[in-house]
LOVOPA-628143 format. One record per residue: z, y negated, x negated of N, C-alpha, C, O, CB in turn; residue in one letter; residue number from 1. Coordinates in pm, whole numbers. Each point is the difference from the previous one (the first is absolute). Glycine has a CB too. Layout:
BEGIN
n.z  n.y  n.x  ca.z  ca.y  ca.x  c.z  c.y  c.x  o.z  o.y  o.x  cb.z  cb.y  cb.x  resn  resi
Z  Y  X  Z  Y  X  Z  Y  X  Z  Y  X  Z  Y  X  A  NUM
...
# end
This chain:
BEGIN
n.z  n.y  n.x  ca.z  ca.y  ca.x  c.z  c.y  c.x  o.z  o.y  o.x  cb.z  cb.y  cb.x  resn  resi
-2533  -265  -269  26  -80  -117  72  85  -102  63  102  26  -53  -313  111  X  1
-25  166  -241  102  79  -129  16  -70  -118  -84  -67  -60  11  277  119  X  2
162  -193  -80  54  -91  -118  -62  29  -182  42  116  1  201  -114  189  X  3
-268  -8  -248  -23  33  -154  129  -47  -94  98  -62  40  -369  23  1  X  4
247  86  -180  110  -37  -69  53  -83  5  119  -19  24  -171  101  -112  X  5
-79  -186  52  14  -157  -28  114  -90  131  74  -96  -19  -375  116  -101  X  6
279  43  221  106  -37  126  -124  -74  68  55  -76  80  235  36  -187  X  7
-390  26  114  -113  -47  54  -74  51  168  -107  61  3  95  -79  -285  X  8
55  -2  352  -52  90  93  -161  -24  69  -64  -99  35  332  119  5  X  9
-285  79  -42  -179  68  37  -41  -3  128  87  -59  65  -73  227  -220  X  10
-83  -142  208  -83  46  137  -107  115  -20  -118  -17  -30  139  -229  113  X  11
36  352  -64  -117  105  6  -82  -10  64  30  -9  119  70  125  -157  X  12
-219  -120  10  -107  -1  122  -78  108  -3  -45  2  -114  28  -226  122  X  13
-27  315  53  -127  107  -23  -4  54  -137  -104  44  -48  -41  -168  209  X  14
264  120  -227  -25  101  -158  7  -131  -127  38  1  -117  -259  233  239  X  15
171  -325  -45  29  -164  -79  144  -50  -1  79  15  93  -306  -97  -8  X  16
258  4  -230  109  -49  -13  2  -146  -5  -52  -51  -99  101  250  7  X  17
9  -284  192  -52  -134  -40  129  -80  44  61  11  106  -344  19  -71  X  18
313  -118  -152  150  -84  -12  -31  -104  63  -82  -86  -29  177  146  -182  X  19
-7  -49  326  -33  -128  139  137  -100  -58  27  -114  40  -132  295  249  X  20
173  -106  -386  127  -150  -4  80  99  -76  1  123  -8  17  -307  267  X  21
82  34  -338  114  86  -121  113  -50  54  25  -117  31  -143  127  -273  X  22
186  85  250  151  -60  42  91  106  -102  -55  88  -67  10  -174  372  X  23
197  61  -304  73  87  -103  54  113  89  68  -44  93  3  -151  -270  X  24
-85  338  173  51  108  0  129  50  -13  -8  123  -7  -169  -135  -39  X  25
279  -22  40  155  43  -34  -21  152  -31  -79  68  65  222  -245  107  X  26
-58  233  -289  -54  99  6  145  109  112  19  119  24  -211  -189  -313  X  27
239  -22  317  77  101  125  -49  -37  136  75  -15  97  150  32  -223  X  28
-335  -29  127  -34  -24  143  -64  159  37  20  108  -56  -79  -411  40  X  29
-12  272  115  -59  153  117  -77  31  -138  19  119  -25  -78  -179  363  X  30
1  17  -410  -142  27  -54  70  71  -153  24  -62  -103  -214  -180  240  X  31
214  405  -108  35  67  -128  -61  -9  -143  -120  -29  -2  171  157  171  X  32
0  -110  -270  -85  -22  -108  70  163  -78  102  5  -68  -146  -350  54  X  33
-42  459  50  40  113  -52  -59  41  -120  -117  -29  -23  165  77  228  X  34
23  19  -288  -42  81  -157  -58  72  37  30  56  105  119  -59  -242  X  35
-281  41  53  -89  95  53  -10  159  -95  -81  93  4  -57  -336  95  X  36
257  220  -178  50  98  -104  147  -9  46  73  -89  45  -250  56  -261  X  37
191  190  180  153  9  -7  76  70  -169  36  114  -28  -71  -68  344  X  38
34  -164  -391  41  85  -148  108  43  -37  102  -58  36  -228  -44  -106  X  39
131  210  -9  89  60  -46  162  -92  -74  38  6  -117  -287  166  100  X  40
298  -231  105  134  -122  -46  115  83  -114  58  102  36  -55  -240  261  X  41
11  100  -386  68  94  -79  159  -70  -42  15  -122  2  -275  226  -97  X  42
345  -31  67  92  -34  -68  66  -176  -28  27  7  -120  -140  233  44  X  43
138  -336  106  -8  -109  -40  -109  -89  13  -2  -117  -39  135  219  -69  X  44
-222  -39  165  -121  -83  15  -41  -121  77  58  -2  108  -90  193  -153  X  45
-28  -268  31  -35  -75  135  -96  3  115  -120  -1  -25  193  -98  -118  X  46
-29  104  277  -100  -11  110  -86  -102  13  73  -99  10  66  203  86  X  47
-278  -147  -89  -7  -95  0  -102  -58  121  -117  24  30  203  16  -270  X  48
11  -120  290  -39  -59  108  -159  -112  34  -54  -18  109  335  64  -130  X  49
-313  -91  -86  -115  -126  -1  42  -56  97  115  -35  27  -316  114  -108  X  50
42  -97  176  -1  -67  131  25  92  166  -33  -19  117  -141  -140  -289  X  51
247  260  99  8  89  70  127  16  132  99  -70  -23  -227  140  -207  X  52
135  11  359  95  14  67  43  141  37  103  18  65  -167  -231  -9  X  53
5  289  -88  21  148  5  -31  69  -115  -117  29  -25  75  -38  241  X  54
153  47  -305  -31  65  -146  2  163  65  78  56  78  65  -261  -292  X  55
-268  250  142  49  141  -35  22  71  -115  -72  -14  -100  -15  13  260  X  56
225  111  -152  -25  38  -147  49  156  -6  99  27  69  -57  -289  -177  X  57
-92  349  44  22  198  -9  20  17  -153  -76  30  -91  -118  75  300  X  58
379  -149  -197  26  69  -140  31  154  -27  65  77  71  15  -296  -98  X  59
-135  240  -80  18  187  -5  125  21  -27  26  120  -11  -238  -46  -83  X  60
307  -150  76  144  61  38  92  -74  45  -44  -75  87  17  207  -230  X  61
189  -153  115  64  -47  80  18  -144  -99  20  11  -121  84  230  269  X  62
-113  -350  -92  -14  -121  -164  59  -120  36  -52  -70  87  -186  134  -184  X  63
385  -113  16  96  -100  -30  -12  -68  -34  -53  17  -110  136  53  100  X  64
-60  -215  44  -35  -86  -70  -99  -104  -12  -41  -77  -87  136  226  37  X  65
-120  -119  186  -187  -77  32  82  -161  45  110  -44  34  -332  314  126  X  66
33  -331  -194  -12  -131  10  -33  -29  93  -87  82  29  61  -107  -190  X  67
36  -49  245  -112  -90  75  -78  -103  -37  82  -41  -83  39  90  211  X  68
-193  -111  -136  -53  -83  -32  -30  -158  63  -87  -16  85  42  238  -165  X  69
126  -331  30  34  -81  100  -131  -97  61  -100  -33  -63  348  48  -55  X  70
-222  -41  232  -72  8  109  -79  -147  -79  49  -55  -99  121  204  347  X  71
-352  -213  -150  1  -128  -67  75  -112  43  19  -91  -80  -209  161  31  X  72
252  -78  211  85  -115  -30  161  88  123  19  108  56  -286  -397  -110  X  73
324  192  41  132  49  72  1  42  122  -55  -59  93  145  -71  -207  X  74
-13  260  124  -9  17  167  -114  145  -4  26  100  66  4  -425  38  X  75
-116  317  -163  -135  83  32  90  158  11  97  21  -72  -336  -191  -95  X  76
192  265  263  42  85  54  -106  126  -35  -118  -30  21  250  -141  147  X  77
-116  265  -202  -9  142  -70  37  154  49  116  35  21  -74  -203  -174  X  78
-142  245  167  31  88  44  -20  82  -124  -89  -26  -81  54  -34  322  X  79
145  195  -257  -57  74  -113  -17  182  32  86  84  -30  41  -300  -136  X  80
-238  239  221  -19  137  11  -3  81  -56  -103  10  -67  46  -63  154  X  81
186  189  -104  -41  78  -104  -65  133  53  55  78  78  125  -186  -220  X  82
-298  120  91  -80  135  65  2  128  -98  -92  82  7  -81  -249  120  X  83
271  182  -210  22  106  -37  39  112  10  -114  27  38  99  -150  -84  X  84
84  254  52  83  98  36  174  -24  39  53  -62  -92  -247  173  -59  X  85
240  -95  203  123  -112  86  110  34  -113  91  -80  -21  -134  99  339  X  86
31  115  -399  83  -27  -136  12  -136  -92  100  -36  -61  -164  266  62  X  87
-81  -305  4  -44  -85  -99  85  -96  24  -49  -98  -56  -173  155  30  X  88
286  -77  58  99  -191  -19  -57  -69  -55  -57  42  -101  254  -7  72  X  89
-213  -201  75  6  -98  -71  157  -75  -22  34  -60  102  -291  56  -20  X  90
340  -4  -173  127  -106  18  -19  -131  -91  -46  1  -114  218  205  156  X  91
-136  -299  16  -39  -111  -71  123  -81  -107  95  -53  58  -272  39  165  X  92
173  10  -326  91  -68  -99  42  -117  116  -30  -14  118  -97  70  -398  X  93
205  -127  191  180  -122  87  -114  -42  74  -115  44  3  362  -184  -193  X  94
-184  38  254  -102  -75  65  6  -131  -79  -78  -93  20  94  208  220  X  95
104  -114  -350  -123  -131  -44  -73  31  -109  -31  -96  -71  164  -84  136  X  96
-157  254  -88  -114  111  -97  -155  15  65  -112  -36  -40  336  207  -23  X  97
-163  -84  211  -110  51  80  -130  -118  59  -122  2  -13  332  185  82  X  98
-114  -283  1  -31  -113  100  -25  84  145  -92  -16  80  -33  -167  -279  X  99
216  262  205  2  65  128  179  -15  16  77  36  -89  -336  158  69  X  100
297  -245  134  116  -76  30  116  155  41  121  -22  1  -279  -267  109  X  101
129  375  -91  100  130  38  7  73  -155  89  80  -28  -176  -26  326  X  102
-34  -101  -406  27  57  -139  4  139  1  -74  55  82  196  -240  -141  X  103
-48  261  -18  85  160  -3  -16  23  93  -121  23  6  281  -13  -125  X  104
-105  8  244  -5  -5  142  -126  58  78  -2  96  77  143  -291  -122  X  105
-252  106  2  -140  13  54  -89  78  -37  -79  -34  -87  109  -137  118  X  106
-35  320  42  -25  91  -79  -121  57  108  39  7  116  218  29  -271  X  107
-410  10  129  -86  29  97  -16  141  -29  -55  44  -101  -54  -269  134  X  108
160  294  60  -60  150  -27  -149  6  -14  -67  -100  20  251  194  115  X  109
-262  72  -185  -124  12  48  -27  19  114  81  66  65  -107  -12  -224  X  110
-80  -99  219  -46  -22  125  68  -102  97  2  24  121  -72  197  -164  X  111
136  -355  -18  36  -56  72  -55  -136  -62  -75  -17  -96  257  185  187  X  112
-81  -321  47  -28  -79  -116  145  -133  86  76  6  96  -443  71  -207  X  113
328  -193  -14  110  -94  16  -60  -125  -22  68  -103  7  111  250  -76  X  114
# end
């Protein structure tokens, strides 16, 4: 089985996709919803999450001030991978700026994540 955006889940059959039933998806459940880009996050910028549970992002240098992007409803849980060179930092503005609760604090080296 596998889930699609929509939170709809499928039945693969033989290369066929066929929707046996809709139920809702949480997006913190088993069923990841990963970025399939990792962009360049700059300076103040925002990460942005959509319907997503695993962000990735490779800023080309070390960059203050980042956003998160708040989740669609309360609670929803976030991973943020940075796959850059381990110089690259992400640090995130206050937390009530960021919407990341450690704020200043929460800082992802390159090649790591939080």
């Amino acid at each position: 089985m596998a889930a699609n955006s929509s939170g709809t889940i499928s039945l693969l059959t033989f290369g066929a996709q066929q929707t046996v039933g809709a139920m809702e998806v949480p997006q913190d459940s088993l069923v990841p919803f990963v970025s399939t880009t990792a962009p360049a996050t700059a300076t103040g910028g925002t990460i942005a999450t959509d319907a997503l549970t695993v962000v990735r992002v490779s800023p080309t240098a070390a960059v203050t001030g980042v956003i998160l992007e708040p989740g669609q409803y309360p609670g929803k849980r976030v991973s943020v991978i940075n796959e850059a060179a381990s110089a690259n930092s992400v640090t995130f503005a206050s937390a009530g700026t960021s919407n990341v609760a450690a704020g200043t604090s929460a800082v992802i080296n390159g090649q790591a994540r939080l």
